[in-house]
Steps between C-alpha positions, in 0.01 A plus 500: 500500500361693197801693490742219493282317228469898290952475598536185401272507146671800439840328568421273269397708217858699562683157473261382180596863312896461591508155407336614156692810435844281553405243232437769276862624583655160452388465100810598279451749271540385107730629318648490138636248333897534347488477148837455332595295212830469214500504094749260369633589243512888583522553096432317207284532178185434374563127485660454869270313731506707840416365791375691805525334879261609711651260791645723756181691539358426862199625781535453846131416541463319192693208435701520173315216300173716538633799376337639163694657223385632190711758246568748318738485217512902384433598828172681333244417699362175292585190693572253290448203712196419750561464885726166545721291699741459224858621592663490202409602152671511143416810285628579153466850373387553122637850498846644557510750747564582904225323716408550891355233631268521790442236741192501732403272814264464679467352884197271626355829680476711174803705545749540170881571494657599141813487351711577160758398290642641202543257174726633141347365187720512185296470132844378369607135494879366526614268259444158478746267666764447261447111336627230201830516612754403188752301617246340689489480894802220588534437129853306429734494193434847416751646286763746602371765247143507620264761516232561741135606447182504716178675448268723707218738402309778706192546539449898461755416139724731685887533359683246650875453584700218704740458704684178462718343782773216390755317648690173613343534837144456600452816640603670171614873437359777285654418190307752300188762559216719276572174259198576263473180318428182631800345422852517640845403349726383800841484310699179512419294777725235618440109425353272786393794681166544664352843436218678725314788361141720540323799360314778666231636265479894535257724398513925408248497814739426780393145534694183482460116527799267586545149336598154664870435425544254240818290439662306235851273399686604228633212301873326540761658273524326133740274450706460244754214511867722537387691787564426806246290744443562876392210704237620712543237772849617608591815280738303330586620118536294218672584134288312255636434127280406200642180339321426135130500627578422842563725785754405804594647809884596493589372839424187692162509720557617875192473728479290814634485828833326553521146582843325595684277245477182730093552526221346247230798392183429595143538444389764761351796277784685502783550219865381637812551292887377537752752512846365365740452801175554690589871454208737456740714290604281250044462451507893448755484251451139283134402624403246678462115451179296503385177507302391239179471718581762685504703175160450432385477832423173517266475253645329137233703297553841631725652262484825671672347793713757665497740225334855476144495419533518070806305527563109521720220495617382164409174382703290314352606158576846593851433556555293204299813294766713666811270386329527143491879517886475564579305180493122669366290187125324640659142495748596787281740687236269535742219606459346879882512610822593411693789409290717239580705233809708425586838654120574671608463806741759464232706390354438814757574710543850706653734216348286194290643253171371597468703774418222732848580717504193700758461756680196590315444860572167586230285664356319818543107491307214638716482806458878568837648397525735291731489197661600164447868547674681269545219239099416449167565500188324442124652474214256523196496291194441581478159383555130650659244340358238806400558857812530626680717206459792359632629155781777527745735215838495654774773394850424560809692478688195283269491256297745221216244508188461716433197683243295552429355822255368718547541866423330828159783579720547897779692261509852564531696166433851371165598389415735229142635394377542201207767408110382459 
């Protein structure tokens, strides 16, 4: 009996000391944290804010949010930051110069893991962002004969030069490099253009700073009454003549889209014409012809109706200043009806020495035929004589006079503008 109590104490004092020396087995061992870290930017100068990310540093005992860091910016021995949780931190060096940094961490069981990084630090500065653009940015009406400056400094007063990219495009090309003023003389640029230009500021150190790209509009070509004027709605091109102090287009307005004889225009925001013979042709070579509403778009103020912009519909005064100009004594220019005058018409007339060169191209009547082609003409102005009539100059080819006439406004008759 003694023995089996001495066996089984003894048993049991076996089992207590395996039991205890397998526990001891099962604790993990600690080991070393993984430090690791980046430097963005890897370069820069003594004004770049660096910033160091501790983040991908882990333990596997310690969870990551416990971790301490602290560090070492020379990599000297002199940690420049206590033991913290921080991750991330933003150094700026005073002094030019090649930098290893050291990162340390340290686990919850006291063990450390290290690591380094290697940070260029230049005592030189770039230039300043080039600024003051002249044009301005998206500055309009600029004229063709422009030049462009912009300013820029740097820091370190190091020699500077630029490069200067220009062009129609907004991705523009070198157009000229090592400029070393800040100014730049594009040559003759064309009219109604937009431009798109920008500078890169160089210094004798190797460094550079690139500008926004600017842009302007160079100004429409000056006119000057003789030359020729382009209709930007439909590329159409007008002769224009100067006439005492007026200026005329040389050939009868033709803008619109084409409407059939037997239909009435109408007020639906867009610009319809007649065609003689309902012929698109005969509108590319004589014009076309226009109600009188229609002509200024419904609207019995709006002179411009369907001229160019800087162009209009001559009123009656203008007409009668016109007949003036020709020799027509005021009495008879300023009359209401009738045939006018002596031989202005003819002066009128295609081949006459006015200038004027209208052509005999007939009209569209009330009932929506068209007519006398070849034999008349008849241009409205831009003034009513009721509600239902507007005043008119006819040309005929029986007589040297000018007529006139006030018309039913559903006529169709030539149009010509006169400049602003």
């Amino acid at each position: 009996m003694t023995h089996r109590i001495f066996s089984l104490s003894l048993l049991l004092i076996l089992a207590a000391c395996i039991i205890l020396s397998c526990t001891k087995d099962e604790t993990p061992e600690n080991t070393a944290p993984n430090a690791s870290f980046t430097v963005e930017p890897a370069t820069g100068n003594t004004e770049t804010d660096f910033t160091l990310d501790a983040s991908a540093s882990a333990d596997t005992e310690t969870p990551t949010s416990e971790l301490l860091l602290r560090w070492d910016l020379n990599d000297d021995g002199t940690w420049e930051t206590e033991y913290s949780t921080d991750r991330i931190l933003l150094v700026q060096f005073l002094d030019a110069g090649a930098y290893t940094i050291r990162l340390e961490v340290k686990d919850a069981g006291g063990m450390t893991g290290t690591a380094t990084r290697q940070v260029t630090v230049s005592g030189n500065l770039s230039p300043e962002v080039p600024s003051n653009p002249s044009p301005a940015h998206e500055a309009v009406n600029i004229p063709v004969n422009a030049s462009l400056t912009w300013v820029s400094s740097d820091p370190d007063q190091d020699p500077m030069t630029f490069d200067v990219y220009f062009g129609n495009v907004a991705n523009p090309p070198l157009a000229s490099a090592d400029v070393n003023t800040m100014s730049f003389e594009p040559g003759a640029m064309a009219s109604s253009t937009t431009y798109y230009w920008k500078v890169v500021a160089k210094d004798d150190q190797g460094h550079s700073t690139e500008g926004p790209v600017w842009s302007f509009t160079t100004a429409g070509a000056v006119f000057s009454c003789g030359d020729n004027l382009t209709d930007p709605r439909n590329g159409i091109v007008y002769p224009t003549v100067q006439i005492g102090a007026q200026c005329w287009m040389a050939k009868n307005m033709n803008i619109g889209d084409l409407l059939i004889g037997e239909d009435e225009m109408h007020d639906d925001g867009n610009i319809e014409k007649y065609c003689f013979n309902n012929d698109e042709a005969n509108c590319t070579q004589y014009g076309g012809l226009y109600q009188w509403s229609e002509m200024l778009q419904y609207a019995s103020d709006n002179v411009k109706g369907i001229c160019p912009d800087g162009w209009h519909i001559p009123s009656l005064t203008e007409w009668q200043e016109l007949e003036i100009e020709l020799g027509m004594p005021v009495d008879q220019a300023t009359a209401s009806s009738g045939w006018q005058g002596t031989d202005e018409g003819s002066k009128l007339k295609q081949g006459g020495s006015s200038g004027f060169d209208a052509i005999m191209t007939g009209n569209r009547n009330t009932s929506g035929n068209f007519t006398t082609f070849g034999l008349s003409t008849a241009f409205w102005s831009a003034t009513q004589a009721s509600s239902f009539m507007g005043i008119a100059r006819t040309l005929d080819e029986s007589h040297t006079q000018i007529s006139h006439t006030n018309y039913d406004k559903r006529y169709g008759h030539a149009v010509r503008c006169l400049k602003n």
